[in-house]
C-alpha positions in Angstrom: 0.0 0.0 0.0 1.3 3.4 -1.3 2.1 6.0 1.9 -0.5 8.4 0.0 -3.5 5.3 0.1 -2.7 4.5 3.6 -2.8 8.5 4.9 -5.9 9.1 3.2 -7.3 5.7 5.4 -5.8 6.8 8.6 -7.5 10.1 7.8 -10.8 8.2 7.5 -10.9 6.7 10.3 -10.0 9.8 12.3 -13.3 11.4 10.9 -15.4 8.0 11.9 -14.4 7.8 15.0 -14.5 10.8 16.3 -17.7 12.0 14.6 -19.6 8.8 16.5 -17.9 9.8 19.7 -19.4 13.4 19.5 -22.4 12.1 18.3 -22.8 10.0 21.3 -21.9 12.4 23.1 -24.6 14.8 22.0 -27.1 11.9 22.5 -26.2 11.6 26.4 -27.1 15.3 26.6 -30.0 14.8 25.8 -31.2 13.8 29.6 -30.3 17.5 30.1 -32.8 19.3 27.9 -35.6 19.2 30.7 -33.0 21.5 32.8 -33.0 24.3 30.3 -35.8 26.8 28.7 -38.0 25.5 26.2 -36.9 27.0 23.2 -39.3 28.3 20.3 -39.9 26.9 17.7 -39.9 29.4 14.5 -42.0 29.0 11.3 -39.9 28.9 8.0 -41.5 32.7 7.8 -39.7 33.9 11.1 -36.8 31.8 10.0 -36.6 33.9 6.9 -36.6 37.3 9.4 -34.1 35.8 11.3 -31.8 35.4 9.0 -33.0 39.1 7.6 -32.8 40.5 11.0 -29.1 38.6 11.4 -28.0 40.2 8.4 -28.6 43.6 8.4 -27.5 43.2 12.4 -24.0 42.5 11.5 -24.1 44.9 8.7 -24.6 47.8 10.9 -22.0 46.5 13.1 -19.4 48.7 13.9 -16.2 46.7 12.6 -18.9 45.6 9.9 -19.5 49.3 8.5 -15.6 50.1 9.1 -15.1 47.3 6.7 -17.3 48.4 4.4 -16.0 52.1 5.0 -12.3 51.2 3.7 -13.3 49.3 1.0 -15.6 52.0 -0.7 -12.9 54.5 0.2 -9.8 52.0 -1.3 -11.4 51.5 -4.0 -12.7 55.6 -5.0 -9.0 56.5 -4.1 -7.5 54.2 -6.8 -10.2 55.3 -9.5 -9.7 58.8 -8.7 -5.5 58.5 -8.2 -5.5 56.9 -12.1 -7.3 59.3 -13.5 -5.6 61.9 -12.1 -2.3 59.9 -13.1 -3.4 59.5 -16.4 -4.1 63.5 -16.9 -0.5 64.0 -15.8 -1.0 65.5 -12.2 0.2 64.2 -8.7 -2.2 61.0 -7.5 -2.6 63.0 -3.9 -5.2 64.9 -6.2 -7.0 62.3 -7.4 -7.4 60.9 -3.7 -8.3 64.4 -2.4 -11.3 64.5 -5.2 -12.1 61.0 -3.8 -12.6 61.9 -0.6 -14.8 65.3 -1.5 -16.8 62.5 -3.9 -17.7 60.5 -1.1 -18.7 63.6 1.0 -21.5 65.2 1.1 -20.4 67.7 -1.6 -21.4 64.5 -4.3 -22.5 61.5 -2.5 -24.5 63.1 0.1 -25.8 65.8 -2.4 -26.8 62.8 -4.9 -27.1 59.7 -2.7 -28.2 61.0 1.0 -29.4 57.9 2.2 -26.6 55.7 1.5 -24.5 58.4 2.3 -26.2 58.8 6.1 -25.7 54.7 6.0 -22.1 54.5 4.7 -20.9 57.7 6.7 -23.0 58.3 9.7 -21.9 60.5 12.3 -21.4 58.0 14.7 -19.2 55.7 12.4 -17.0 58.2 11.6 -15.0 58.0 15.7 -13.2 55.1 14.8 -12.6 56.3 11.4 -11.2 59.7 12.3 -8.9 57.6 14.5 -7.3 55.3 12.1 -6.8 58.2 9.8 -5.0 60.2 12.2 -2.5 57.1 12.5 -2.0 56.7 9.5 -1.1 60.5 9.3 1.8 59.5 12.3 2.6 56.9 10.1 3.0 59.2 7.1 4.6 62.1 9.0 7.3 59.3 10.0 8.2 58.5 7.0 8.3 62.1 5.7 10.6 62.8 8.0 12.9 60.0 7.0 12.3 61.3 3.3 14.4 64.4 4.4 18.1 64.3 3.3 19.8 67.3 5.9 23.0 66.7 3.5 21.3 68.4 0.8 19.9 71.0 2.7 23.6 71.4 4.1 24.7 71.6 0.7 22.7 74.5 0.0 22.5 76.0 3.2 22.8 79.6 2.1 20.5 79.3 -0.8 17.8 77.8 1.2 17.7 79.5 3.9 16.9 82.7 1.1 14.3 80.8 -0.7 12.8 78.5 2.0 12.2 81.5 4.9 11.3 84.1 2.2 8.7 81.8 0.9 7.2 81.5 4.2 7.4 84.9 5.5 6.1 86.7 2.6 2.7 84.2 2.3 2.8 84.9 6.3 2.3 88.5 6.4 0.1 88.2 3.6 -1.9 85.9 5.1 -2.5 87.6 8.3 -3.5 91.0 6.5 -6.3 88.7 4.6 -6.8 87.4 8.1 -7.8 91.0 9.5 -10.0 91.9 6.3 -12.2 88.5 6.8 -11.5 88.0 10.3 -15.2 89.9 11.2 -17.2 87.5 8.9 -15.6 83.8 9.4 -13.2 84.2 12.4 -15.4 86.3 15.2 -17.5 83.4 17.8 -14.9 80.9 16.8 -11.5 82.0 18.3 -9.9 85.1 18.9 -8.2 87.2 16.3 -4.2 85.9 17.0 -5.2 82.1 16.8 -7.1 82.5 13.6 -4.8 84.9 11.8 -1.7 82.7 12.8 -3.6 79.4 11.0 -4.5 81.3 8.1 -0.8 82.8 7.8 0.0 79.1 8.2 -2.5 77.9 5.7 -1.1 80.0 2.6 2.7 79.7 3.4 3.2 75.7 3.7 4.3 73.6 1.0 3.8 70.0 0.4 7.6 68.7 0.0 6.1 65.0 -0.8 4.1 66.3 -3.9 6.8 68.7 -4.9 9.6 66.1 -4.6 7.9 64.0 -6.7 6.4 66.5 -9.1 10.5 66.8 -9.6 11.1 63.2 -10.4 8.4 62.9 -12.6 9.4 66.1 -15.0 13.5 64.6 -14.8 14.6 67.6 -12.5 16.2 65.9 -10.1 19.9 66.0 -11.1 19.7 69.7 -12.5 20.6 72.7 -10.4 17.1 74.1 -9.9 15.3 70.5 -8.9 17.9 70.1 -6.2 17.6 73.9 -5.1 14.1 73.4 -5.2 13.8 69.8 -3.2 16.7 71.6 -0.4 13.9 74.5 -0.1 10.9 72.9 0.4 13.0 70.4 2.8 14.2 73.2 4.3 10.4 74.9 4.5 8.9 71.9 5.6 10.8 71.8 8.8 10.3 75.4 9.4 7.3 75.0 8.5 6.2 72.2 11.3 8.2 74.5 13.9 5.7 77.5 13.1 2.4 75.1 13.2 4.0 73.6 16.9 4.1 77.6 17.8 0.7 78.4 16.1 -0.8 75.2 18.1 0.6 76.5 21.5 -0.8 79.3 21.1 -4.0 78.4 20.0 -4.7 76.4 22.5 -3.3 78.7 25.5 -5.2 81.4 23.5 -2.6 84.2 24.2 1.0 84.7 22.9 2.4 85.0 26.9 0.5 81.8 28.1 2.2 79.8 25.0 5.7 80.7 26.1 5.8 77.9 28.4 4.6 75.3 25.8 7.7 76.8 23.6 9.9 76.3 25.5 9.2 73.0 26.8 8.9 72.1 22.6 12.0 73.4 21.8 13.9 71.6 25.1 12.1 68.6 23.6 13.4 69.1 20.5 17.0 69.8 21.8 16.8 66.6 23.4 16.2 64.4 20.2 18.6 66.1 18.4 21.3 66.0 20.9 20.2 62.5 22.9 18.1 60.5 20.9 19.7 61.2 17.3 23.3 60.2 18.8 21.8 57.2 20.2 20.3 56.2 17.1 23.6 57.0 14.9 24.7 54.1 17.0 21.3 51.7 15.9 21.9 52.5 13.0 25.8 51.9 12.7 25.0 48.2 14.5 22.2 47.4 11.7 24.8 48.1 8.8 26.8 44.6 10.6 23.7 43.0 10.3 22.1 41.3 7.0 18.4 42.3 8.2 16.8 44.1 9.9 15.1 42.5 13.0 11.7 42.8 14.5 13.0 43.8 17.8 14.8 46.5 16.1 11.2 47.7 13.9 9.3 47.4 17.3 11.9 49.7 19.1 11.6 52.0 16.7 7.8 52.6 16.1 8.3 52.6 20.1 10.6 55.7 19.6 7.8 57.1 17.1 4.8 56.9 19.3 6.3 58.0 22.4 7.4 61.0 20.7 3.8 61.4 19.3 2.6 61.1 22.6 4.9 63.6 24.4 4.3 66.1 22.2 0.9 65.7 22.0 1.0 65.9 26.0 2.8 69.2 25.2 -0.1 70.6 23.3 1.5 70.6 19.9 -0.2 67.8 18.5 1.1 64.0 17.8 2.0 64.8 14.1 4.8 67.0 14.7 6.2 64.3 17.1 5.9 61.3 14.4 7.5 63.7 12.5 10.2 64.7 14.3 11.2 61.3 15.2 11.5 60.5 11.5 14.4 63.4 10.9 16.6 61.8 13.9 16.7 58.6 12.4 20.0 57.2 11.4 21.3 58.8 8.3 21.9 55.9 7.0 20.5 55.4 3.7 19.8 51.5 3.5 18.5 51.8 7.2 16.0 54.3 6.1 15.1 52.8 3.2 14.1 49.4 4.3 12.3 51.2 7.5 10.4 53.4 4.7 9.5 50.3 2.8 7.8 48.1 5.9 6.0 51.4 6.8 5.0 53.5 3.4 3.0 50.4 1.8 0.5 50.6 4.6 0.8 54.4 5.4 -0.1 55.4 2.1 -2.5 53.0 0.5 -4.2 51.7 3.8 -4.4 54.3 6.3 -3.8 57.8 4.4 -7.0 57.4 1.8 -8.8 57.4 5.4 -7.6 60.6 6.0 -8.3 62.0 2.5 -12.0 60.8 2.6 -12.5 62.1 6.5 -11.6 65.5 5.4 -14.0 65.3 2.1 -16.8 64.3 4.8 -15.8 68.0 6.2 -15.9 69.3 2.5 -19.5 70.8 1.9 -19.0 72.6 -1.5 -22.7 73.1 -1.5 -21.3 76.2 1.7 -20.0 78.2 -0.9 -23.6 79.0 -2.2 -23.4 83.1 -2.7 -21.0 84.7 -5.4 -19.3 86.9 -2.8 -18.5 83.1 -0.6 -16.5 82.5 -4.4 -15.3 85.5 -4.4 -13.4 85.4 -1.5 -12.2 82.1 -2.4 -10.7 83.3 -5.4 -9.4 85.9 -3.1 -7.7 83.0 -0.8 -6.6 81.4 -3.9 -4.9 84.8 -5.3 -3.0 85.3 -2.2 -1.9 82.0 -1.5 -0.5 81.9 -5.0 0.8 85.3 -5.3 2.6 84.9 -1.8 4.7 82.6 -2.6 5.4 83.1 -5.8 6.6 86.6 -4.7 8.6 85.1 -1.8 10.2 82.1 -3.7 10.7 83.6 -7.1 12.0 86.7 -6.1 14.6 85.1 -3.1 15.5 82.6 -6.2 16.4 85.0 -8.2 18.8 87.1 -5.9 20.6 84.3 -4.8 21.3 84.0 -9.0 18.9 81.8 -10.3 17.7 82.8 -13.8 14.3 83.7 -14.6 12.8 80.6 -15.9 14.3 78.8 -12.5 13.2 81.2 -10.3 9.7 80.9 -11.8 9.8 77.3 -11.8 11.0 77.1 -7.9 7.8 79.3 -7.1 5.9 77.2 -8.6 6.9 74.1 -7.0 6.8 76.0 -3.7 3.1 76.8 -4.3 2.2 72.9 -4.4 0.4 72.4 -0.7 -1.5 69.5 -1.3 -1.5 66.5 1.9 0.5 68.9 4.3 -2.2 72.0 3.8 -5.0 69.1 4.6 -3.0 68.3 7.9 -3.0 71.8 8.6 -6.8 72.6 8.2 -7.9 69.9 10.0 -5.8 70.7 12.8 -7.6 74.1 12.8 -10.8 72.5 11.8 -10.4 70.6 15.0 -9.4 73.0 17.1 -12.9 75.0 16.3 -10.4 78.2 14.7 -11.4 77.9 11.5 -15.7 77.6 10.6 -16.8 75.0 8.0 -16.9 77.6 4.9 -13.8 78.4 5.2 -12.5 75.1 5.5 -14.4 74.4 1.7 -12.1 77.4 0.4 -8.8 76.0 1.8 -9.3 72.7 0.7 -10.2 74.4 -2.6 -7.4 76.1 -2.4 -5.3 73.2 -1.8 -6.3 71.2 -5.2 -6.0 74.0 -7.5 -2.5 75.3 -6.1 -1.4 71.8 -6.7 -3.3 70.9 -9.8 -1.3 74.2 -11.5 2.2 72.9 -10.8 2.6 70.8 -13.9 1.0 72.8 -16.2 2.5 76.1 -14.6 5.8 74.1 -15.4 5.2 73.6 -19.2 4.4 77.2 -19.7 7.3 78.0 -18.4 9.1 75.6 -20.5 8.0 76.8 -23.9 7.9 80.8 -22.8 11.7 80.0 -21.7 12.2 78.0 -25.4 10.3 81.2 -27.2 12.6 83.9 -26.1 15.4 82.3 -27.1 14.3 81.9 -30.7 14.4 77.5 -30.3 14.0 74.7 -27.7 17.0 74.5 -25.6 18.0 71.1 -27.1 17.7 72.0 -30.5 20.5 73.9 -30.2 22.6 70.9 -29.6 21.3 69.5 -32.5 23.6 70.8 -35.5 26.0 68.9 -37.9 25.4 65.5 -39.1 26.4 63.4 -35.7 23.4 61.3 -35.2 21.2 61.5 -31.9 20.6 58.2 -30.4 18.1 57.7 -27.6 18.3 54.0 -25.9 15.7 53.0 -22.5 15.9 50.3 -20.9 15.0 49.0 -17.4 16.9 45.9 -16.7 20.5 47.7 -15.3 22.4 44.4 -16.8 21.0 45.3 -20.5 22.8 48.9 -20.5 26.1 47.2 -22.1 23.6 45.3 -24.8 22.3 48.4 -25.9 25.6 50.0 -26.5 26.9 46.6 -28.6 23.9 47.1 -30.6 24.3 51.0 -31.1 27.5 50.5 -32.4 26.2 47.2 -34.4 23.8 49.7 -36.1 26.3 52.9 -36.6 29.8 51.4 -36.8 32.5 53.8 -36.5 30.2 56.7 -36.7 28.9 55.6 -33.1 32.2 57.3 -31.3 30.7 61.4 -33.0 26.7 60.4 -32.0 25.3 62.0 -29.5 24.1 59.1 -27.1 21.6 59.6 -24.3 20.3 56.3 -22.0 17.2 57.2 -20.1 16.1 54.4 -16.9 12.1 55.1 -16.2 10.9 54.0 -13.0 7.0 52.8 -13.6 5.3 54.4 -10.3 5.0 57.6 -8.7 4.6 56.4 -5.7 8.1 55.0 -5.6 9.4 55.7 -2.3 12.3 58.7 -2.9 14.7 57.0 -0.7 14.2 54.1 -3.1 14.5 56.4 -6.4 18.1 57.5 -5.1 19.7 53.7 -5.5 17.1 52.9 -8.4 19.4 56.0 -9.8 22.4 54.8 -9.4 21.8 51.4 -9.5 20.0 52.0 -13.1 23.9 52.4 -15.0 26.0 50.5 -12.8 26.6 48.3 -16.1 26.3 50.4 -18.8 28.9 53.5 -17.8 32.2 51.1 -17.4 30.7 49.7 -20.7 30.9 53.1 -22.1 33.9 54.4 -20.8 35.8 51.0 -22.3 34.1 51.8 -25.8 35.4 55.7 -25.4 31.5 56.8 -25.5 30.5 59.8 -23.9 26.6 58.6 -22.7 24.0 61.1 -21.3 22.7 59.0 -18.7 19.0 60.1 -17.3 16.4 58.7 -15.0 13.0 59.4 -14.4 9.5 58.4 -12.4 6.5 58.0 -14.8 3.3 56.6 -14.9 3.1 57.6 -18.7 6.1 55.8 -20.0 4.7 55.9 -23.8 4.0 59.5 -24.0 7.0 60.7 -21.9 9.0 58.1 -24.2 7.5 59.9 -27.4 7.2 63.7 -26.1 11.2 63.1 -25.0 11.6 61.8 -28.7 10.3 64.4 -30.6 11.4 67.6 -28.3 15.3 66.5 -28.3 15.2 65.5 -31.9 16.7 62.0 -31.8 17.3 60.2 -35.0 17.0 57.0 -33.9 14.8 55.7 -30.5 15.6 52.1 -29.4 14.3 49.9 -26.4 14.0 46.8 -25.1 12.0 43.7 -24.8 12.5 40.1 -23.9 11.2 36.4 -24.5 7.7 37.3 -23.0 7.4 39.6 -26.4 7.5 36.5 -28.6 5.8 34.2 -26.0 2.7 36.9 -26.2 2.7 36.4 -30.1 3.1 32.4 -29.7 0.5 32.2 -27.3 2.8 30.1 -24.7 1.0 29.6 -21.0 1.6 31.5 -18.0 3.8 28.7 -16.9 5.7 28.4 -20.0 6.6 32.3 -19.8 7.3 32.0 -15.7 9.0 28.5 -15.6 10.7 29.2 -12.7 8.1 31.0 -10.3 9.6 34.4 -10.9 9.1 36.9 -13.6 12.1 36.5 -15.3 10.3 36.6 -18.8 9.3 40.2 -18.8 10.6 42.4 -21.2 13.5 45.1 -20.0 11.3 47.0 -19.3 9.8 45.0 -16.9 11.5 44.1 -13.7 10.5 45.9 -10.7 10.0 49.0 -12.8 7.3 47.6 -15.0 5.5 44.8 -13.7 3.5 44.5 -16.8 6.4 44.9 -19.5 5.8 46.3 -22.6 2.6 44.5 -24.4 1.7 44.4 -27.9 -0.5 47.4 -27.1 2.4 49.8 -25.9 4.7 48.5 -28.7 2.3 49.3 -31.5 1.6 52.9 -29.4 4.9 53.8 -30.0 5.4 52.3 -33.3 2.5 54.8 -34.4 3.6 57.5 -32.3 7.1 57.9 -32.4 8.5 60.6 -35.2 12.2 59.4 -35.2 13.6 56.2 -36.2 12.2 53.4 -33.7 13.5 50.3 -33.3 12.5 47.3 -30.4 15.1 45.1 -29.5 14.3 41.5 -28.6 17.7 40.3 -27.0 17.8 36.6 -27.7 21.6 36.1 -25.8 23.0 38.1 -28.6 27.3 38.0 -28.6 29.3 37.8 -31.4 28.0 38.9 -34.7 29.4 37.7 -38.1 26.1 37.3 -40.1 23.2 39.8 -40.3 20.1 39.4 -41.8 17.9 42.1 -43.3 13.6 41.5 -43.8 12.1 43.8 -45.9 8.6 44.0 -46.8 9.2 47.1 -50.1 10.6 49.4 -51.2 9.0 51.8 -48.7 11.6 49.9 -45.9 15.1 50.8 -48.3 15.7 53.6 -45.8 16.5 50.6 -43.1 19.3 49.8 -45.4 21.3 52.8 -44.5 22.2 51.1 -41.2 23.1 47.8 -42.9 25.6 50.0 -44.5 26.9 51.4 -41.0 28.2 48.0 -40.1 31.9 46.8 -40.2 33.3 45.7 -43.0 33.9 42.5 -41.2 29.6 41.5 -41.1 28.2 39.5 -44.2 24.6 41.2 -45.1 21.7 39.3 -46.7 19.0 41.4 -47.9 15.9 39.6 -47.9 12.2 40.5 -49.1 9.0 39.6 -48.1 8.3 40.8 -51.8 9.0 37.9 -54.1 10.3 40.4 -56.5 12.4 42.7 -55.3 14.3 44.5 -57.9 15.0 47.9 -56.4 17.6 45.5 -54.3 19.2 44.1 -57.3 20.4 47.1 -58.3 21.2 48.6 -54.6 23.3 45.5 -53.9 25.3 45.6 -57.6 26.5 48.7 -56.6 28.0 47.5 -53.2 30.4 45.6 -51.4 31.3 41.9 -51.8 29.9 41.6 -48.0 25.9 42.2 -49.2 23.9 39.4 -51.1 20.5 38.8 -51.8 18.6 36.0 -50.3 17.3 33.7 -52.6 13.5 34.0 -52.8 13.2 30.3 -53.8 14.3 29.1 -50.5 11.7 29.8 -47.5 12.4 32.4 -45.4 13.2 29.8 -42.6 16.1 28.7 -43.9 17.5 31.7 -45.5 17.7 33.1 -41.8 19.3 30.4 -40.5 22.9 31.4 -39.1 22.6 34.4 -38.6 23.1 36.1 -35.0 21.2 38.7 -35.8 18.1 40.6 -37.9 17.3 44.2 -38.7 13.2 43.4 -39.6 11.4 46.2 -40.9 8.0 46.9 -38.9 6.0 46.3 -42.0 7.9 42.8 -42.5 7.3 42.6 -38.5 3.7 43.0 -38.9 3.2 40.6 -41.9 5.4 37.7 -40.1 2.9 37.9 -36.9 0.2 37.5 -39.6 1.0 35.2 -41.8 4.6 33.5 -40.7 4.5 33.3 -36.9 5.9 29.9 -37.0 9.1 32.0 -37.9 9.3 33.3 -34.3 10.1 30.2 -32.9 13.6 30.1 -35.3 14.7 33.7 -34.9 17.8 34.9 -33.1 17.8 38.1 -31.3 16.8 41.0 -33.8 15.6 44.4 -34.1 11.9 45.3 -35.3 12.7 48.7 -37.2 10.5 51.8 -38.3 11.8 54.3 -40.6 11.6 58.1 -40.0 10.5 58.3 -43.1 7.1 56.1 -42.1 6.8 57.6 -38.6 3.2 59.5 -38.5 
């Protein structure tokens, strides 16, 4: 008897024997049932109600309706965050629209009853409590987010830009204070609390959305992205120190009484800066000897985080600012912070922080601002928010010697408030300082500041390229060295790609201009993470290019929009020729092969290059035939089937309309034999183009199948037209083909 036959017997009689016991069991008891109530006995109608009754008991459960809370709100936040993704603005929009959707401004307006059933008043306790921590959560990992060095680096610069963006919104938001301080501030605080929260309103800036709005537009490594990034790091934590001051003195409701508080803050924070940041230099220092980080070590540390929440919360400067605070002492180590930012972000920001988003939509009443003159001073709010700090950052940019267009762009990226002017209201909200109408025209306030980053940034961009007569990088583009544009994801590829460049141009590859551009897929990527995604991206590719004597412009950017940036990068710079990459999962998509053909050894490692951990989805059939119809220059996708030594090429044509492919054939080394091939059983425009050169090109005979003419070859330059008629009519061809290019003409580009 097999081991598997006699288990599934032992099993058996387990179940027998055990089930009679209880059985007998139950039949003992029995002798009891005179002991207890009679019980009643229901018809199948009240049966029916009982399970009604049951039903709709546990649905209006507390930890039932939570439930149900958090899923409607999950799932509105994603919607929202990729259709705000897919317009080209910062997903914390999208989520902030979510939560005003599911408030009564929409929902409640258009569906009150399962509004007051979803959302009712006395749901929303626990809510309000997750959200707020998820927002110590958040604030921790902002703080770890901050890099000191590079506000060091800058220190002067900053300081200009970072204060003077503060202290000009400031004062301007305190004279609006006193002009509406009569109709929205009198019978809810006095005068100094509400002025100081709406100074505070209009001068903050979101460094998360800013950072990020950086990465996304490839600003990163130039002078103004890092002189912005070092401001708003700079004005976020001077920022947090004036909201700790505000708070104190809200709440002790005069300046004098709030000295105490102060001080007591600002002994607090001596201590973690000169106590508990030491100390933790040390953690930090003892986790680098380790491989991983243990959970003793994560459990002392979100011990650090909430007992500096809580003490300054005691303190009267609310929790945030403690989460916060404890984040910036953290060791300075980047892999420490980094993995500590990964166990925490996940959960911060997809779980906990939508909470927050929706909670303050539930406080969102558009439906307030129901007279013109309500709109009117919310354009008002708006005006001085914006004018503010574009005054105070623009200006301070441009005396510390930024040009125009970078001083422009800098207040522009200051103005973006987003999540951090949320925090703020609410806090105020909260607090009772600032009335519910007012509230509508901050968080109003809030979107559109943020919503006109990106676009702000592209005016700028073409203004900029329209004084000076041209684009900036056309100006690069003169004489006849060609422009080569190569993306890839997988870091191990970079070396390919500059093989097959030089395949494709010969000697005329050491005068082209060569750019290699590594997209992150996800805004959300963590910025600590971006920083070694960075570097990480051309750790093969630049010894590959300094041993070839190339100089490579080496770029890397976050996306969401990787065929559109792809194309718009394209077409602005002028490239002649754009190439990426694929893998076998391109072909296997064609062939048809199973999911556990393509993954054969539980991992993705049949992705395209562009998959990875950057793409998850690598580049489908859709994306390649968007850029194939999209792309002006030259385009060419690479499918790397182990390519090395190359002594043969092959060249599919469908027509004439591919000759212009030939001129790369005629790039290669003299060394390469070159058979011309067309899909075209007559082909005599080739006849006459191979007569006139070199012994090293040949026809293919068009009496032998295709199959067998490409046989030996290492690789193939295939037009897309011959592509597209192969995948229709040939695909048993894939199965034979070594690693080749799929190639579009400039001269067929739409």
């Amino acid at each position: 008897m097999s081991r598997t036959k006699r288990n599934y017997i032992i099993y058996t009689i387990l179940l027998i024997v055990f089930a009679l016991a209880m059985a007998w069991i139950a039949q003992m008891g029995k002798n009891y049932d005179g002991m207890a109530p009679q019980e009643r006995v229901g018809t199948v109608e009240s049966m029916g109600s009982m399970i009604y009754d049951t039903l709709t008991g546990n649905l209006t459960h507390p930890l039932s309706l939570l439930l149900l809370q958090i899923i409607a709100i999950m799932i509105a936040v994603r919607i929202f965050s990729y259709l705000f993704k897919y317009l080209g603005q910062p997903g914390v929009i999208g989520e902030i629209v979510a939560g005003i959707v599911l408030g009564p401004s929409v929902l409640g307006h258009f569906f009150p009853e399962t509004f007051s059933f979803l959302f009712s008043p006395d749901s929303l306790v626990p809510l309000n409590v997750i959200s707020q921590i998820g927002l110590i959560l958040f604030m921790f990992v902002i703080g770890m987010e901050l890099d000191m060095g590079v506000v060091r680096k800058k220190a002067s610069e900053t300081l200009v830009i970072s204060h003077a963006s503060i202290i000009v919104p400031f004062f301007m938001g305190m004279v609006l204070a006193y002009v509406v301080y009569p109709e929205f501030g009198a019978g809810h605080a006095s005068f100094m609390p509400f002025a100081l929260f709406i100074a505070i309103s209009v001068s903050i800036t979101a460094f998360p959305v800013l950072a990020r709005i950086v990465q996304e537009r490839n600003l990163g490594k130039t002078p103004m992205g890092m002189l912005a990034i070092a401001s708003a790091a700079n004005n976020d934590v001077t920022a947090w120190c004036l909201l700790a001051a505000v708070i104190a003195v809200a709440r002790a409701g005069n300046v004098s009484s709030a000295l105490v508080t102060i001080l007591l803050t600002a002994c607090y924070i001596a201590f973690m800066f000169c106590v508990v940041k030491p100390f933790m230099r040390k953690v930090g220092e003892s986790y680098n000897r380790q491989e991983t980080v243990s959970k003793t070590l994560v459990g002392f540390i979100f011990l650090v985080m909430i007992i500096s929440s809580y003490i300054t919360e005691i303190l009267g400067i609310h929790a945030l600012f403690g989460a916060f605070l404890a984040g910036v002492v953290m060791p300075a180590n980047l892999s420490f912070r980094r993995v500590m930012t990964e166990k925490i972000e996940d959960v911060a920001l997809v779980l906990f922080l939508p909470l927050f988003f929706v909670f303050t939509g539930l406080r969102t009443e558009i439906g307030l601002l129901n007279t013109s003159h309500l709109w009117m001073v919310c354009l008002c709010f708006i005006g001085v928010s914006i004018l503010g700090k574009m005054i105070g950052a623009t200006f301070s940019a441009r005396i510390v010697g930024e040009s125009w267009k970078d001083s422009l762009s800098i207040g522009v990226l200051m103005n973006t408030r987003g999540l951090m002017e949320l925090i703020v209201l609410n806090i105020g909200y909260e607090m009772g300082i600032i009335p519910s109408s007012l509230f509508v025209i901050f968080v109003i306030m809030a979107l559109f500041t943020t919503f006109m980053a990106n676009p702000s940034l592209i005016l700028i961009e073409k203004i900029a390229g329209y004084r000076h007569g041209t684009h900036r990088n056309r100006r690069s583009r003169s004489g006849d060295h060609p422009r080569i544009l190569i993306s890839f994801a997988n870091p191990e590829n970079g070396p390919v790609f500059l093989k097959l460049a030089h395949l494709l141009y010969g000697h005329r590859l050491k005068h082209a201009e060569l750019t290699a551009i590594h997209y992150t897929i996800g805004t959300d990527t963590n910025l600590l993470n971006t920083t070694d995604y960075s570097r990480e991206s051309f750790s093969y590719l630049q010894p590959e290019a300094e041993r070839m004597k190339l100089k490579v412009d080496m770029r890397y950017k976050v996306t969401d929009r990787y065929t559109e940036d792809l194309c718009a990068l394209a077409e602005d710079e002028h490239y002649d020729l754009v190439l990426i990459g694929t893998g076998p999962g391109f072909l296997n998509s064609y062939l048809g092969t199973s999911r556990r053909l393509l993954f054969p050894e539980g991992r993705m490692n049949a992705l395209f290059s562009l998959g990875s951990r950057w793409l998850p989805l690598g580049l489908t059939q859709d994306k390649v035939r968007i850029l194939f119809q999209n792309m002006k220059p030259a385009f060419g996708v690479f499918v790397n089937r182990n390519i090395d030594t190359v002594e043969q090429v092959g060249v599919v044509l469908r027509d004439e309309r591919d000759r212009a492919l030939l001129s790369f054939a005629e790039s290669m080394t003299d060394e390469m034999r070159v058979e011309i091939n067309s899909l075209n059983a007559e082909y005599p425009f080739l006849e006459g183009y191979v007569s006139e050169k070199r012994s090293r090109f040949f026809l293919g005979d068009p009496q032998i199948p295709l199959s067998s003419r490409l046989k030996n070859k290492q690789f193939l330059l295939i037009s897309y037209s011959a592509w597209q008629y192969i995948i229709r009519n040939e695909r048993s061809l894939l199965h034979a083909l070594p690693s080749f290019v799929i190639m579009k003409p400039k001269e067929d580009a739409h």
